[in-house]
KOLPAPA-337765 format. One record per residue (C-alpha): residue in one letter; x, y, z. Coordinates in steps of 0.2 Angstrom, whole numbers, padded with zeros to 4 digits, always signed. Example, Ala and Ser with C-alpha at 12.3 -4.5 7.8 and 13.67 -1.06 7.14 Angstrom:
2
A+0062-0022+0039 S+0068-0005+0036 
***
This chain:
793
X+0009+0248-0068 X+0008+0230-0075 X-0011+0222-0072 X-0016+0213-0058 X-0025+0201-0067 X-0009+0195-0074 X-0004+0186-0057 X-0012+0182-0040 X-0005+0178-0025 X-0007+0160-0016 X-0017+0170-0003 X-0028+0176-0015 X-0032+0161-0023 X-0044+0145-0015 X-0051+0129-0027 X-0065+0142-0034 X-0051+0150-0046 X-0048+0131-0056 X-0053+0140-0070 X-0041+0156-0067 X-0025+0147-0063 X-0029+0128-0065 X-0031+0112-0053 X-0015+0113-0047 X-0012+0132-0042 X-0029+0136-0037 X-0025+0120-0024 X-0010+0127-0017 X-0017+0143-0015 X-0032+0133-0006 X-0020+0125+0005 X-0009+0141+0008 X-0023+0151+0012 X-0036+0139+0025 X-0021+0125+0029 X-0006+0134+0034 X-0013+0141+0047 X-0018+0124+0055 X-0001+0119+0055 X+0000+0111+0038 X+0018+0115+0029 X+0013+0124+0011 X+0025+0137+0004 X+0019+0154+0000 X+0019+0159-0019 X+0010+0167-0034 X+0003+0162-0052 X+0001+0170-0068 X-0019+0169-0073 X-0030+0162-0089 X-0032+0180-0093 X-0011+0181-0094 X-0011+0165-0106 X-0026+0174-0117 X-0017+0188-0119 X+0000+0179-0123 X-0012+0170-0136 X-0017+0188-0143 X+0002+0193-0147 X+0006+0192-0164 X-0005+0183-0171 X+0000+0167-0159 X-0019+0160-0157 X-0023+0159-0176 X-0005+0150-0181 X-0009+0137-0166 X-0026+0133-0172 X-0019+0130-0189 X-0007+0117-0185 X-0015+0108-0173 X-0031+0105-0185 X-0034+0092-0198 X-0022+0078-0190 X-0024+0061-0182 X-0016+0061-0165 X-0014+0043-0164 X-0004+0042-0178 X+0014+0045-0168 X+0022+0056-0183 X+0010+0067-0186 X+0007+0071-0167 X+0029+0072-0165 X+0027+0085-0178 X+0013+0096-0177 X+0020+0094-0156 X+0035+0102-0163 X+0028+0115-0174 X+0016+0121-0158 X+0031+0122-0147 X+0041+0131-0159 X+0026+0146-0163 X+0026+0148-0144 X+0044+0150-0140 X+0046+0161-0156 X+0032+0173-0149 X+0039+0183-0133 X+0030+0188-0121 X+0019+0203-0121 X+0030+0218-0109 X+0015+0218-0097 X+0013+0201-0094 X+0032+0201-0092 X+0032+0214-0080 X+0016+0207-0070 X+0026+0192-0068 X+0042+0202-0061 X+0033+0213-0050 X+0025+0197-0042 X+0043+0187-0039 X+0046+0205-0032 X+0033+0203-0019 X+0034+0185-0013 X+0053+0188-0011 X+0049+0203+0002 X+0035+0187+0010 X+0049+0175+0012 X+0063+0187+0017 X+0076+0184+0004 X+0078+0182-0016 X+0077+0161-0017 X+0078+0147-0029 X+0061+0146-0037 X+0050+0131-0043 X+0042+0136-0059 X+0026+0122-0062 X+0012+0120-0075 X-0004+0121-0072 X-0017+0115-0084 X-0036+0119-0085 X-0049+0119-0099 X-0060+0133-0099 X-0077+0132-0094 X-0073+0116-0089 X-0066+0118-0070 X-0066+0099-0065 X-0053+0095-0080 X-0035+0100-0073 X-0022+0090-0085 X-0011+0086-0071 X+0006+0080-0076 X+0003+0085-0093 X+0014+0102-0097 X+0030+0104-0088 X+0041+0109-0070 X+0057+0119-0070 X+0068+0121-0053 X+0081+0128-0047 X+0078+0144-0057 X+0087+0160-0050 X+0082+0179-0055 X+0071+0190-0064 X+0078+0182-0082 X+0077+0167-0080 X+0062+0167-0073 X+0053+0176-0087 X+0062+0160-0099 X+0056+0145-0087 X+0036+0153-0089 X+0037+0153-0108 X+0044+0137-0109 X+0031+0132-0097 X+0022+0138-0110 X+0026+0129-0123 X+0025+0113-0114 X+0006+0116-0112 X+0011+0106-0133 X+0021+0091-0128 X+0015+0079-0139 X+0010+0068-0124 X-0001+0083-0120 X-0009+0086-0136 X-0014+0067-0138 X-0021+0068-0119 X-0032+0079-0125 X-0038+0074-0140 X-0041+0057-0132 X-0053+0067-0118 X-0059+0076-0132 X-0054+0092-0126 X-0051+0104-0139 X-0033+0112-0141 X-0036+0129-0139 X-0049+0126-0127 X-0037+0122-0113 X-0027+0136-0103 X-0012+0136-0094 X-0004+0146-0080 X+0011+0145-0070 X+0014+0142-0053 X+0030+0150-0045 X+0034+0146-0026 X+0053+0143-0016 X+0063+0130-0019 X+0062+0116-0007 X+0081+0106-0008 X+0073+0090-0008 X+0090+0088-0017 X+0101+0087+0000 X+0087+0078+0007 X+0071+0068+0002 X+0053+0068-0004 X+0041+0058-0010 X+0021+0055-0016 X+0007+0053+0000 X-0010+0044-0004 X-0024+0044+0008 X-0029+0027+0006 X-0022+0009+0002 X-0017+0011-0014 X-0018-0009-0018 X-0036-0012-0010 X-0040+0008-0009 X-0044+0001+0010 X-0048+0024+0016 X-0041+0020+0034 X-0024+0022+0031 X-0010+0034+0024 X+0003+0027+0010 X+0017+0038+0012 X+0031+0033+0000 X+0048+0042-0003 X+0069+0041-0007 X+0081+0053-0005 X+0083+0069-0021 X+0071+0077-0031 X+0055+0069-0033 X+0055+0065-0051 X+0062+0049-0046 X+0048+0041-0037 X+0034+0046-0047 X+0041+0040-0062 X+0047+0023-0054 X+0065+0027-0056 X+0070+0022-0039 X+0061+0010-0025 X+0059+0019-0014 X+0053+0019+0005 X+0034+0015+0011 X+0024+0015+0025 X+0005+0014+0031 X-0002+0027+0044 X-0018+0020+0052 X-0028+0036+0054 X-0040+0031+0068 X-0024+0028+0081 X-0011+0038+0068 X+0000+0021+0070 X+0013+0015+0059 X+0007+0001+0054 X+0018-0007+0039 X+0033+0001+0030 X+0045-0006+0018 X+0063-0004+0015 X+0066+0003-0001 X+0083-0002-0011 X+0084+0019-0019 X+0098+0014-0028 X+0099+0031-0037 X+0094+0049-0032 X+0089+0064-0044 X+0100+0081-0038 X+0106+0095-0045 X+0122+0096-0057 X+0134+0109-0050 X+0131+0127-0053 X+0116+0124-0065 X+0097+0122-0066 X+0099+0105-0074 X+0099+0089-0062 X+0107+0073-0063 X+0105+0054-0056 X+0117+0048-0047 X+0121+0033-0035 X+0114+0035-0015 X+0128+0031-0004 X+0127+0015+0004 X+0125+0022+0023 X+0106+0030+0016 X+0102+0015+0007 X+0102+0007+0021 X+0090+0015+0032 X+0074+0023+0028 X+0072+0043+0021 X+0061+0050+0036 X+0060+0046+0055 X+0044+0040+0062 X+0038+0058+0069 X+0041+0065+0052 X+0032+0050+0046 X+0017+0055+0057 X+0017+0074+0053 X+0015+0071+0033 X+0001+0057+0039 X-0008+0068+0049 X-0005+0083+0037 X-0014+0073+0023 X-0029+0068+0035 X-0032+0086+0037 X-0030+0091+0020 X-0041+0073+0017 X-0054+0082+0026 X-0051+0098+0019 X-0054+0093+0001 X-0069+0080+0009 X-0079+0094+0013 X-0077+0107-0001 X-0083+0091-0012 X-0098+0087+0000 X-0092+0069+0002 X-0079+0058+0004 X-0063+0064-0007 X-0045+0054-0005 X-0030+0065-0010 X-0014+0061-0020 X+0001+0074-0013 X+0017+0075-0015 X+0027+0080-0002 X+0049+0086+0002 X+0061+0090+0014 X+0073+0106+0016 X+0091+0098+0016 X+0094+0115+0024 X+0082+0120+0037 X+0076+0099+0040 X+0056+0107+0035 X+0043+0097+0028 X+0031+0103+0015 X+0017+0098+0004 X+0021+0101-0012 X+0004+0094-0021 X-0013+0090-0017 X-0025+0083-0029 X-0041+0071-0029 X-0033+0053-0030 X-0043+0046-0047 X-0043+0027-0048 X-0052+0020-0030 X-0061+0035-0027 X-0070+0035-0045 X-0072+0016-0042 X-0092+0013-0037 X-0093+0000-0024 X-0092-0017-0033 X-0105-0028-0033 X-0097-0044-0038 X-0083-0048-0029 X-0068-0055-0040 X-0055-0068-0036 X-0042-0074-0045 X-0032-0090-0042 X-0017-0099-0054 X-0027-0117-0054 X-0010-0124-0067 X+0004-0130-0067 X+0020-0119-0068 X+0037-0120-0061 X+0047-0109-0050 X+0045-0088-0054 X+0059-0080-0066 X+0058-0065-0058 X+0047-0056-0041 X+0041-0040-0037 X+0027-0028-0025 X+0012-0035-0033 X+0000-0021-0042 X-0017-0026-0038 X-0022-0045-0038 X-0026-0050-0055 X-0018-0063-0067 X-0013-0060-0084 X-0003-0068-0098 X+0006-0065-0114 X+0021-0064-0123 X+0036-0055-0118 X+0038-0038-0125 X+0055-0031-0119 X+0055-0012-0122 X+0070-0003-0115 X+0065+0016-0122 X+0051+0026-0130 X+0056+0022-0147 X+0054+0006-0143 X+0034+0006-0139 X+0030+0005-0158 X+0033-0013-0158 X+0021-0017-0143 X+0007-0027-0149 X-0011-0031-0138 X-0011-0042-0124 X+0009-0042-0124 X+0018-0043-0106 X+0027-0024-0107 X+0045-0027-0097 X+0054-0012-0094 X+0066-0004-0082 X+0051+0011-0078 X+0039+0019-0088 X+0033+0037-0088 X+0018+0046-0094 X+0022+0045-0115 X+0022+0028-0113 X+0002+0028-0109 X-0004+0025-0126 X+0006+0008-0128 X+0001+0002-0107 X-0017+0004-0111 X-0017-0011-0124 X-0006-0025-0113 X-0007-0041-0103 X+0002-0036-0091 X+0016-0024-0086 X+0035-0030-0077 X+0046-0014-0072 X+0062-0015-0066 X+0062-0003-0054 X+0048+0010-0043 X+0036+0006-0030 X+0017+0003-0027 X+0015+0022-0031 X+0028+0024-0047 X+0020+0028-0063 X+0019+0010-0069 X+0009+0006-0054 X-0004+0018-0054 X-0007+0017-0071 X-0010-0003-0072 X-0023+0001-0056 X-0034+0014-0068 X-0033+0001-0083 X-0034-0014-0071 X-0018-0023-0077 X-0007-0033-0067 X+0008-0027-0064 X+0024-0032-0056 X+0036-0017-0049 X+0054-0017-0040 X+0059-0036-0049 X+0076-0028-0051 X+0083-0037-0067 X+0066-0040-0075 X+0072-0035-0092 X+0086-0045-0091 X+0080-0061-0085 X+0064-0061-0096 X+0072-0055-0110 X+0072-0069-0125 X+0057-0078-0115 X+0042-0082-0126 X+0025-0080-0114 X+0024-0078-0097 X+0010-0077-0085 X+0011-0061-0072 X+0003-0066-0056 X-0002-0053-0044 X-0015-0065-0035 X-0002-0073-0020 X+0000-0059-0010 X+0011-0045-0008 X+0024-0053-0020 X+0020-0052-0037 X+0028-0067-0049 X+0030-0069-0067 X+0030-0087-0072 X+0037-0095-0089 X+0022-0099-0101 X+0003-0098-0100 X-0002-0105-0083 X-0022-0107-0082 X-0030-0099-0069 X-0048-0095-0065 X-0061-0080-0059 X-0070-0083-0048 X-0086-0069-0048 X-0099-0068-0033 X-0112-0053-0027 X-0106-0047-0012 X-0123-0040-0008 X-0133-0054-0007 X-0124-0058+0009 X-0138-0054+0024 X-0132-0054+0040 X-0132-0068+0051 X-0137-0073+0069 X-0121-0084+0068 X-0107-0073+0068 X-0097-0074+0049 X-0078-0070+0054 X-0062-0073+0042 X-0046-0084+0045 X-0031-0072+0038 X-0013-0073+0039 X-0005-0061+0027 X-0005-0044+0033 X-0003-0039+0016 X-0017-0042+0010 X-0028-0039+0024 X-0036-0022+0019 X-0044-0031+0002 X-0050-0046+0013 X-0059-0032+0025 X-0069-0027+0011 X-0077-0044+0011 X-0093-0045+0021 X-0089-0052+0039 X-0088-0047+0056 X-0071-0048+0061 X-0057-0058+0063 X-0057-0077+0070 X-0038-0083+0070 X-0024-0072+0063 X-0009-0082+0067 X+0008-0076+0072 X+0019-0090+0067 X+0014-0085+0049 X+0021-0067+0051 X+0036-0071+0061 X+0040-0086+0046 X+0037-0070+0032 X+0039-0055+0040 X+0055-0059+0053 X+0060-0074+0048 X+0073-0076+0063 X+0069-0087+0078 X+0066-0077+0092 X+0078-0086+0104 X+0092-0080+0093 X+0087-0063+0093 X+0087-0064+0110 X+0106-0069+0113 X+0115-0062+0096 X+0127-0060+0094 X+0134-0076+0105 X+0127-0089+0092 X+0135-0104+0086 X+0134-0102+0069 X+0146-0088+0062 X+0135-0089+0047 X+0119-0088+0058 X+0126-0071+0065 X+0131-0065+0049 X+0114-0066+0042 X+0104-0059+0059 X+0116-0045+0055 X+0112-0041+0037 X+0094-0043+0041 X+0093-0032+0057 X+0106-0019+0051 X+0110-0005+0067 X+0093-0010+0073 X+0095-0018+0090 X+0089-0037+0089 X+0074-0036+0102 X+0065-0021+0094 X+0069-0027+0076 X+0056-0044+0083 X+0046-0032+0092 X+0043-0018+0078 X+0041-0031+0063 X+0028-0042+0073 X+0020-0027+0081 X+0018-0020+0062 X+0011-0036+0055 X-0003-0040+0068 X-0007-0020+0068 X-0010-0021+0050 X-0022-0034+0053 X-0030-0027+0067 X-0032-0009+0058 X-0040-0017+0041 X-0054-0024+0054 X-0056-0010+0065 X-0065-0009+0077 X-0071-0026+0075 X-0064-0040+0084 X-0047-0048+0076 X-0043-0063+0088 X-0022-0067+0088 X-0016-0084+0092 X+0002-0082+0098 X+0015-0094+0090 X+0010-0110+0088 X+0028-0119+0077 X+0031-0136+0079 X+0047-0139+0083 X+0053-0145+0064 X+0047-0126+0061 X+0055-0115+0071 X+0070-0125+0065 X+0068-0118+0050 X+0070-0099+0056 X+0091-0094+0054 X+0095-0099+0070 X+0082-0112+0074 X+0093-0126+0075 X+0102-0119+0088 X+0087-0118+0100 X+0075-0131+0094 X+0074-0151+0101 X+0072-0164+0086 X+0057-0171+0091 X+0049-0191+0083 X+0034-0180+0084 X+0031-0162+0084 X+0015-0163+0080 X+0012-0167+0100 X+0029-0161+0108 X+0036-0145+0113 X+0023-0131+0106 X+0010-0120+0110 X+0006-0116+0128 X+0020-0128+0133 X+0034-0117+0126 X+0028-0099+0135 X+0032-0104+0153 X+0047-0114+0149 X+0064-0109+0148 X+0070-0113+0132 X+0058-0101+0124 X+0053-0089+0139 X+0062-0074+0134 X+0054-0077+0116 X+0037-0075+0120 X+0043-0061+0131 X+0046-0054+0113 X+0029-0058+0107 X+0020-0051+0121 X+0030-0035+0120 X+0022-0033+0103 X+0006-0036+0107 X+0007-0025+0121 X+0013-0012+0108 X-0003-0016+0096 X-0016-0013+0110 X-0005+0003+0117 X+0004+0012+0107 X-0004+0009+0091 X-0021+0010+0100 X-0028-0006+0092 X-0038-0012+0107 X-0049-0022+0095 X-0035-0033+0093 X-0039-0049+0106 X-0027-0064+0109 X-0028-0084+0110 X-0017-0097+0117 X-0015-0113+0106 X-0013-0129+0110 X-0015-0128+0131 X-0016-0147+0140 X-0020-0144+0158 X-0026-0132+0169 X-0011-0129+0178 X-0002-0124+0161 X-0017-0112+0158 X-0013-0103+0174 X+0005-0102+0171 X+0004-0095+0154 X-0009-0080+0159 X+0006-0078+0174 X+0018-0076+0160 X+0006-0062+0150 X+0001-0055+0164 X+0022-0051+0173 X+0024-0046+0154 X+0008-0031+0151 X-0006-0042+0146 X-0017-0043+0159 X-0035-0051+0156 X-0048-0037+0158 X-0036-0022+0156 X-0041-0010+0145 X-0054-0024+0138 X-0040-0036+0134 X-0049-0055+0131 X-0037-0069+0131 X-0047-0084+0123 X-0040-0104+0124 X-0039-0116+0106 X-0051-0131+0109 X-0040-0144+0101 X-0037-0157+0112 X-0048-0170+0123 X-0045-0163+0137 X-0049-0147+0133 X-0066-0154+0131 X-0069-0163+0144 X-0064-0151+0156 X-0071-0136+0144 X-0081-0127+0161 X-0064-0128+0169 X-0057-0120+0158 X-0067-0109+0155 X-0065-0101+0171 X-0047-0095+0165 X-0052-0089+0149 X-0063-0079+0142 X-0069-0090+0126 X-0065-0105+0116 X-0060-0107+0096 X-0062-0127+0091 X-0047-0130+0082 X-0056-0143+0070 X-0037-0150+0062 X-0029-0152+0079 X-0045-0161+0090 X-0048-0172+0074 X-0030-0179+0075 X-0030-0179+0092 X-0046-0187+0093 X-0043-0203+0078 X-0027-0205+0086 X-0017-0200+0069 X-0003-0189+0065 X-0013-0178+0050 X+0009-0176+0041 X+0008-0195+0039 X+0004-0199+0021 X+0000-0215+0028 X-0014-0211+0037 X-0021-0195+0032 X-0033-0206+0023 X-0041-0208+0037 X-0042-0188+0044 X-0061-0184+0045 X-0069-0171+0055 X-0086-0176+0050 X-0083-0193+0059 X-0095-0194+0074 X-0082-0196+0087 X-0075-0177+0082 X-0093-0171+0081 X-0096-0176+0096 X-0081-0170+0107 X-0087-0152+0095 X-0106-0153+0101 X-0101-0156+0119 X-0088-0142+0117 X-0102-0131+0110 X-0116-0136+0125 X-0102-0132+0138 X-0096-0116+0134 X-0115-0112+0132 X-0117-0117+0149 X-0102-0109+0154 X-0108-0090+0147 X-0095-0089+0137 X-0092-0090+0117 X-0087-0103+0104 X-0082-0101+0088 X-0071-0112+0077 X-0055-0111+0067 X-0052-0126+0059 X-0053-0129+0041 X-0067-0140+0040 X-0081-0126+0039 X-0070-0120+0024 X-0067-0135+0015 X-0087-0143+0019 X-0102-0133+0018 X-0112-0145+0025 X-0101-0144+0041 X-0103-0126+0042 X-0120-0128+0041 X-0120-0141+0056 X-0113-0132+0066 X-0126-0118+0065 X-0139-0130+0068 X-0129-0135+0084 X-0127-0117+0091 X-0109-0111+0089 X-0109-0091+0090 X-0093-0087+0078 X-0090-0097+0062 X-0071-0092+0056 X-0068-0092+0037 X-0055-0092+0022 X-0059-0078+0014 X-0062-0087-0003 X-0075-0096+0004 X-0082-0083+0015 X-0097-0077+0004 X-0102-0095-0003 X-0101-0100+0017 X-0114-0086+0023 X-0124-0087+0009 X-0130-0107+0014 X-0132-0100+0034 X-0141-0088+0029 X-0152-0100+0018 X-0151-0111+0035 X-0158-0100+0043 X-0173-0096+0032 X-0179-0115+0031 
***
């Protein structure tokens, strides 16, 4: 009878056994064994134990021969680690397998074939621990072999997973942990193959990977195997899951240009290209999206409290090409923002010189700046020529390349996404990084220094030569709280789960104009009649853009996404919207525009704001915008989320537009919804009680009452000279707007630039009552920090 302390069964095994089978198999027996049965998809499977690697170790003589070749060596020298790698690899496949161990591991395929029904395909993983020391798992560090079939060749993948337990990468992981060799264990986890091959799979962190924001789920994937998406291979698919409310509240398209699948009739794989129909849409529907989302908040909360705090998890998950199953393949404690301590200095980085347009663009890695010269490197052996503080540009990277990422400016990859290998190494060694650029290593290639900024938003840009830029360092928590209400003026979704981390209590203006111009950037009118446009070239494009998505919902999703994102970073705090407030020039500018915009002498004071909802020529496309909000506060739950009408003149306009909202879902008091008025025009002033009698509170638009109120158009170079909000005549119309919503019940907040840009503005408007003061979020901390002194005096 072969001994059972060869092998245990998945069911046997929970995170107390890290030292027995490793990180890895002592998680997915945790999982098997208290997940599963709450609905979680984890195979069933077995794993061979320390004490099976000890006594491999025992047979002739295989322990002594390791310890003399991996002693007396410098790791860091690359040919001495290549060939004492190579001699330890060679010592363990040259030693077979003791019959026992052999048959233990035999006897165990026996028994989880009788589980599962049937003799299947069989993933064979590593899993890596060091004795005595449970909290060190050397994940990713020994090898995977798939696809393996019977008894035989299930005996050859364990040795060879074995061996790998040597790779040089591994031995030099070690050493730089300062591990010993021989100290570290390895068993090997056998489970059913999941043909992710015929179908997809992917990586699942619990948190924002970019701002590590814990509120949401990034679930990332492509079709095939996949090795393709952790290593950055592909660029694959990505969405964010809003765990509160479980909405989907971002995703980007991926380009998976290649999948990884098996080559016929072997255990070896092969890329090859993804036909053009997958390409085109995304790798999982939106319930599927939501299961593997809610699977990894259980196993979130799982893990949370086995650690006795707050633990966000790194998983990878598949899907059966056969059976259409979902399973989670991986779970383990995610190690850059969760070993982060909360910062106390708050960092901002912003270019301040001059540069041209970008070479090339990317998903921007974090928000830092860094520059250097160019070092293209197109495979391993070219590593040895990188140098400190040179920009690496590669097509992807993977983990040998580790050693040469750690000393660089900055990394540029081809290829991957926010979770490929590239990326989540710059993250731990805080390096900017570009992913996706497509033809990085061709367009830089023979360019001397770059700069890689990753500090304008989602798009990260690599601009020819050394552009200066600053840092900008202040101590988040020397802000107090303040009687006057410190809220944040954002317009990027992407980037609002790192602006939520600055001190603040919500969200004073996010505008729509800004996501329909980045995130749809087709005017809504011509979504509303494609494809009987004008333009053939105007079609053509709507067409390319939407794909098989009908025109409405592609307005309605992307909108409904961008302000959810928004809403979700500040939860449950307010975030107040402001629908679409173009000028005419502007929504020009969208493909289609021209067809349904007036040319205007002056847009600053034609057809915009309130004016356009009631009217025919835009009706039906703020029938689109309030279908999207309608979807924010329903569907995806985000009731926080309030909105604001821009640019109202009369009373009567007023009415019509909360008609309008109302005929279309948003009706004021349901289900808490506010619907607040801009205070940027005289009238809006002088008539501010009235006014107030529609609405439920006022944001001054400083930039807008100032024009309004000197009399000058603020796109005139001529007489922007003369824009001032601090002249007395817009104070004033401010301090009566102020007194009058005081007297009225109802709250005032501001906007505008002008607290931004002056301090001493900000600060007289404290002094004058206003409740809600809305910020840029670079000037946030410096903005409270003289209110609060204010307040003090």
């Amino acid at each position: 009878m072969s001994d059972p302390c060869f092998t245990l069964d998945f069911e046997a095994i929970s995170m107390a056994d890290v030292a027995r089978v490793g990180g890895k198999n002592a998680s997915l027996g945790e999982m098997f064994r208290a997940l599963k049965p709450r609905g979680v998809g984890v195979l069933d499977g077995f794993a061979t134990t320390s004490t099976a690697w000890r006594r491999f170790l025992e047979e002739h003589g295989l322990e002594r021969r390791l310890q003399s070749i991996l002693s007396g060596f410098d790791p860091e020298n690359v040919g001495q680690l290549a060939a004492r790698g190579h001699a330890a690899r060679a010592a363990v496949l040259e030693t077979p397998l003791p019959p026992e161990l052999a048959g233990a591991i035999v006897e165990a395929q026996r028994r989880l074939a009788s589980r599962f029904g049937r003799d299947a395909e069989l993933a064979v993983r590593s899993s890596a621990t060091a004795e005595d020391l449970p909290e060190a798992s050397f994940a990713g560090a020994a090898e995977t072999f798939l696809n393996v079939r019977g008894s035989g060749e299930l005996i050859r993948a364990v040795h060879q997973c074995f061996a790998s337990l040597y790779t040089d990468r591994a031995i030099s992981y070690r050493a730089r942990l300062g591990f010993p060799q021989l100290k570290v264990a390895l068993s090997v986890g056998v489970m059913p193959m999941v043909r992710s091959d015929l179908a997809s799979s992917g990586v699942i962190f619990t948190l924002d990977t970019e701002s590590g924001f814990r509120d949401v789920v990034t679930i990332t994937g492509a079709y095939g195997l996949g090795e393709f998406v952790v290593q950055g291979v592909v660029t694959p698919d990505e969405w964010l899951m809003f765990k509160p409310t479980e909405a989907i509240v971002g995703r980007r398209l991926g380009s998976k240009q290649v999948r990884l699948v098996y080559a016929q009739g072997t255990r070896s794989t092969r890329g090859e290209a993804t036909p053009e129909d997958l390409r085109r849409g995304f790798c999982l529907s939106d319930p599927e999206v939501r299961t593997l989302g809610d699977w990894a908040c259980i196993v979130e909360e799982h893990y949370s409290a086995l650690a006795g705090k707050h633990q966000p998890m790194d998983l990878e998950w598949a899907k059966d090409g056969i059976s259409g199953e979902l399973f989670i393949l991986q779970a383990r404690p995610e190690t850059v923002h969760s070993r982060k301590q909360p910062q106390a200095v708050a960092r901002s980085y912003r270019l301040t010189g001059a540069h041209g347009a970008a070479i090339v663009t990317g998903q921007a890695v974090g928000e830092r700046i860094g520059s250097g010269p160019v070092r293209v490197v197109r495979d391993l052996g070219g590593l040895g020529s990188v140098q400190p503080n040179d920009v690496l540009v590669a097509v992807n990277t993977d983990p040998d390349w580790e050693p040469a990422m750690r000393k660089v400016a900055a990394i540029v990859t081809d290829q991957g996404g926010r979770t490929a290998h590239a990326a989540i190494v710059s993250r731990e060694f805080g390096i900017p990084c570009v992913v996706g650029t497509g033809d990085g290593t061709r367009l830089l290639s023979g360019v001397g220094d770059v700069t890689v900024c990753c500090a304008e938003g989602s798009e990260g840009r690599v601009y020819e030569g050394r552009v200066a830029f600053s840092v900008d360092e202040l101590d988040a928590r020397s802000v107090p709280e303040t009687q006057t209400r410190i809220q944040l003026t954002v317009g990027d979704p992407s980037r609002a789960f790192r602006f939520a981390a600055i001190p603040n209590q919500g969200v004073g203006l996010a505008r729509i104009e800004f996501i329909i111009n980045n995130h749809v950037g087709i005017h809504p009118m011509a979504l509303v009649r494609y494809p009987a446009l004008a333009d053939p070239k105007d079609v053509r494009t709507i067409a390319e853009r939407i794909g098989d998505e009908d025109p409405r919902e592609f307005f309605v999703r992307r909108l409904s996404e961008g302000v959810a994102r928004i809403g979700a970073a500040f939860y449950p705090k307010p975030v107040l919207v402001r629908t679409s407030d173009f000028k005419t020039n502007e929504y020009a500018q969208l493909t289609g525009g021209r067809e349904f915009e007036p040319v205007e002498e002056n847009p600053m004071i034609g057809f915009r704001g309130a004016s356009r909802y009631y009217h025919p020529a835009y009706a039906d496309g703020f029938a689109l915008e309030c279908a999207a909000l309608r979807r924010v506060r329903g569907e995806m739950g985000l009731t926080n989320v309030q909105v604001m009408i821009p640019f109202c003149r009369t009373l009567e306009e007023g009415r019509k537009v909360l008609h309008s909202m109302a005929a279309h879902g948003l009706t004021r008091g349901d289900n808490g919804l506010e619907i607040w008025m801009m205070c940027e025009i005289p009238s809006n002033v002088v008539l501010a009680g009235e006014f107030l009698r529609l609405f439920d509170g006022y944001s001054i638009g400083s930039n807008d009452l100032t024009q309004l109120t000197l009399g000058l158009d603020r796109d005139s170079a001529i007489v922007a000279p003369l824009f001032d909000e601090n002249n007395p005549a817009v104070r004033a119309f401010i301090d009566q707007a102020i007194q009058s919503a005081h007297r009225a019940g109802k709250p005032i907040g501001i906007c505008g630039q002008a607290p931004s840009d002056f301090p001493e503005f900000a600060e007289w408007l404290v002094e004058r009552g206003i409740d809600s003061i809305s910020l840029n979020p670079d000037t946030a901390v410096q903005t409270a920090l003289r209110i609060a002194a204010l307040a003090r005096r």
